[in-house]
C-alpha positions as CSV (number, residue, x, y, z in Angstrom):
1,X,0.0,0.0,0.0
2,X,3.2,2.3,0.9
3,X,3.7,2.1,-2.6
4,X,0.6,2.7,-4.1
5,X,0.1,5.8,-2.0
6,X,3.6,6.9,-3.4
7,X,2.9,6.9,-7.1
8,X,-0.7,8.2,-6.4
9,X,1.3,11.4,-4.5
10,X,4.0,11.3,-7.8
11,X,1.3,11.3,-9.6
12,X,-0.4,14.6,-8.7
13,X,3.1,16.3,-7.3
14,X,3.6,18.1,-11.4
15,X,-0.2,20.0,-10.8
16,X,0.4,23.9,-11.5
17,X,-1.1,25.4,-8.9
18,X,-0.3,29.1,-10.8
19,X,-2.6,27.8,-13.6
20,X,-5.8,26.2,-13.4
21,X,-5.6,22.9,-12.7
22,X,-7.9,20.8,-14.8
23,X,-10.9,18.5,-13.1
24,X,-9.3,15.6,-13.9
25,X,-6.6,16.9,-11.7
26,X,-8.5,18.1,-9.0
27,X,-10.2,14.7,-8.9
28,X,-7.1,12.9,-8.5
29,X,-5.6,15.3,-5.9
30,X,-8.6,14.7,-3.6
31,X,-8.9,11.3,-4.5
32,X,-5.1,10.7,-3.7
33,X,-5.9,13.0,-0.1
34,X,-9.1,10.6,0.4
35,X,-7.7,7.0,0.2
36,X,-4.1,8.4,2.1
37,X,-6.1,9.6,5.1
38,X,-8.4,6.5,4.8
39,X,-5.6,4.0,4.7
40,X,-3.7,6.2,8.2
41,X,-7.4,5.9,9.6
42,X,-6.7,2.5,9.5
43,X,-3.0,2.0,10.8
44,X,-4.5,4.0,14.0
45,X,-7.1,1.9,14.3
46,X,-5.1,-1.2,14.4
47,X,-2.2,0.2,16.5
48,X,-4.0,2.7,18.4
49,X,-6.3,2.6,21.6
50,X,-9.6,4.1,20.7
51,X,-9.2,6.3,23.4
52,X,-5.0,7.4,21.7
53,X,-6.2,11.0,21.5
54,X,-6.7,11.8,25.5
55,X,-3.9,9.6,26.5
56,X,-0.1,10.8,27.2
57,X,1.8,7.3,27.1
58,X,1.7,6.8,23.4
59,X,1.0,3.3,24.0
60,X,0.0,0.5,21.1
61,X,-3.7,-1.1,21.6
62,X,-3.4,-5.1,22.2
63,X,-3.6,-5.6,18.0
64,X,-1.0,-3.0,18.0
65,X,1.2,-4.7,20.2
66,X,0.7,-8.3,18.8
67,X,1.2,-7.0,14.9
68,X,4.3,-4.8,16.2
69,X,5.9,-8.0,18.0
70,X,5.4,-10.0,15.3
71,X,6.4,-7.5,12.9
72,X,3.5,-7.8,10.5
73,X,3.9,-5.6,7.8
74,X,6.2,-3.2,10.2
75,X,8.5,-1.5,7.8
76,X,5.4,-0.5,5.6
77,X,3.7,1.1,8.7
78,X,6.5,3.2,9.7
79,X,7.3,4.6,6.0
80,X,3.7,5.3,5.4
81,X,3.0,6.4,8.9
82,X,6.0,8.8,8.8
83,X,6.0,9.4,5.2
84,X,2.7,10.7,5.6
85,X,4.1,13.8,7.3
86,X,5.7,15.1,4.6
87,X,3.5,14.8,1.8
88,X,1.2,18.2,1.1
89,X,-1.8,17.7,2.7
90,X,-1.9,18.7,6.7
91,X,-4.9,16.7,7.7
92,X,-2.9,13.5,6.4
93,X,-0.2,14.8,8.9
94,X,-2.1,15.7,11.7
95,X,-3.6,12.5,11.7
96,X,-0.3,10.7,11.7
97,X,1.4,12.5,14.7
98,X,-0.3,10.0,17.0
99,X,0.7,6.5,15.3
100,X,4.2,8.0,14.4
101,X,4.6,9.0,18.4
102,X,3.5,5.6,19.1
103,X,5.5,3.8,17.0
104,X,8.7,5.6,18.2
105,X,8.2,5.3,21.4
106,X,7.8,1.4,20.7
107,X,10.4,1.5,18.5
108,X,13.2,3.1,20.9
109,X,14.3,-0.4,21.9
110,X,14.7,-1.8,18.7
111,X,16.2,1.0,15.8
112,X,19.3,1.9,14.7
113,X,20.4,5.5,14.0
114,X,19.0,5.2,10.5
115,X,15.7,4.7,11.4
116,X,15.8,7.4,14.1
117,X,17.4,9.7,11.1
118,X,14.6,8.7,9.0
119,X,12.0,9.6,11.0
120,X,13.4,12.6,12.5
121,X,14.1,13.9,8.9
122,X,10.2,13.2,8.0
123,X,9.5,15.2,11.5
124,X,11.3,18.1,10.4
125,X,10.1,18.3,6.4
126,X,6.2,18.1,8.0
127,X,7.2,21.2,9.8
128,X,8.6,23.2,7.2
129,X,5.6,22.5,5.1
130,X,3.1,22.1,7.4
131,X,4.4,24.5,10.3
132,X,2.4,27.2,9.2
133,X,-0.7,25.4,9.9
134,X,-1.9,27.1,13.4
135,X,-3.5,23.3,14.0
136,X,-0.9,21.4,12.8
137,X,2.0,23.7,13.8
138,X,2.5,22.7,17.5
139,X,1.7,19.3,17.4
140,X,4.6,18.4,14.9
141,X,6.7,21.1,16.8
142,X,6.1,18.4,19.5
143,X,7.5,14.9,17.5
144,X,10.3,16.9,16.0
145,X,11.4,17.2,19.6
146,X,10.1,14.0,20.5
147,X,12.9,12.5,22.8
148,X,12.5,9.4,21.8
149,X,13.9,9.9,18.7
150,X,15.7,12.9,18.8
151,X,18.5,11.2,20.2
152,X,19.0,11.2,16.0
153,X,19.2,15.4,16.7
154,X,22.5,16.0,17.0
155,X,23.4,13.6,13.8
156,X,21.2,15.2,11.9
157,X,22.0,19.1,12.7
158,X,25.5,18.1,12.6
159,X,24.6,18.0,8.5
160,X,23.6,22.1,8.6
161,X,26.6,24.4,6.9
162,X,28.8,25.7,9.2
163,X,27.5,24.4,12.4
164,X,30.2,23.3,15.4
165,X,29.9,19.6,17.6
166,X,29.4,22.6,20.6
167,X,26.8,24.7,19.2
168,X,24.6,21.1,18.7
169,X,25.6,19.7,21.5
170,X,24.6,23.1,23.7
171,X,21.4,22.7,21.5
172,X,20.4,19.2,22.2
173,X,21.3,19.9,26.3
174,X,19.0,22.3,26.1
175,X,16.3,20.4,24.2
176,X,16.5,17.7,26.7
177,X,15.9,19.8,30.0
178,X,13.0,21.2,28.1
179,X,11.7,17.4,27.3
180,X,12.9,16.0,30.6
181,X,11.0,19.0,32.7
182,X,7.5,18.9,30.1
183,X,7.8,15.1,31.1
184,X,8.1,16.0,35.0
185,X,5.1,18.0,34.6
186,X,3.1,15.3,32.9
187,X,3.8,13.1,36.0
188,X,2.3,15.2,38.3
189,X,-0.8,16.1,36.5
């Protein structure tokens, strides 16, 4: 399905948006938005509680946890799940903030620092294309600093022009009191 949703998104990526687009072409960008959010409807519902919006933990439901163990279609979930942040449509986002949250924290026991790259990257991209968004804004501001993964931070700033191992690694202190105090306050609440 990761696939799939890829050429349908390569497909409708050349529309001019300075010209008119054509029906045919409006068709298939909604159609392509439709069946995307559809198909991450359905990765929540399997690896999500029902309840995954109110919660903090970020946990998997029990299908979740049994499809994530046996590692059922795993790789597909996380490339569409975090793929889905960076394509242009910020519902599609929004609603994968949740199962890409959940999966990371899941998935801190098990990745390597390409995987963590990978989906920090994704994090990032969604944000410059999305961060505008007033609803979607914060909420991705929140998994790019996601500490589960951001471990992958300092690799992946260490890539900007220019920058110094002390100017990330002042950066990255700092960006872990912030996550270790929000995560302080959450246990008190």
């Amino acid at each position: 399905m990761q696939e799939r949703l890829q050429t349908m998104w390569a497909d409708i990526s050349h529309i001019d948006y300075d010209s008119e687009p054509t029906e045919e072409e409006l068709f298939n960008e909604h159609l392509t938005c439709v069946v995307s959010r559809e198909y991450t409807n359905f990765l929540r519902f399997c690896y999500l509680p029902s309840d995954c919006e109110d919660r903090k933990d970020h946990s998997l439901s029990t299908l979740g946890e049994w499809l994530f163990v046996n590692k059922i279609g795993l790789s597909s979930v996380i490339m569409t799940a975090f793929s889905s942040l960076t394509l242009r449509d910020s519902l599609l986002a929004l609603k994968s903030i949740a199962l890409c949250k959940a999966l990371s924290e899941k998935l801190v026991e098990c990745y390597d620092d390409e995987v963590g790259v990978y989906m920090l990257v994704c994090a990032i991209r969604s944000l410059q294309l999305h961060g505008a968004d007033e609803v979607a804004g914060t909420p991705l501001i929140a998994l790019v600093f996601h500490r589960r993964f951001s471990n992958s931070l300092p690799q992946v700033l260490m890539q900007v022009p220019e920058v110094t191992q002390e100017v990330v690694e002042a950066f990255d202190n700092k960006v872990a009191l912030i996550v270790a105090y929000a995560h302080t306050i959450t246990k008190f609440r």
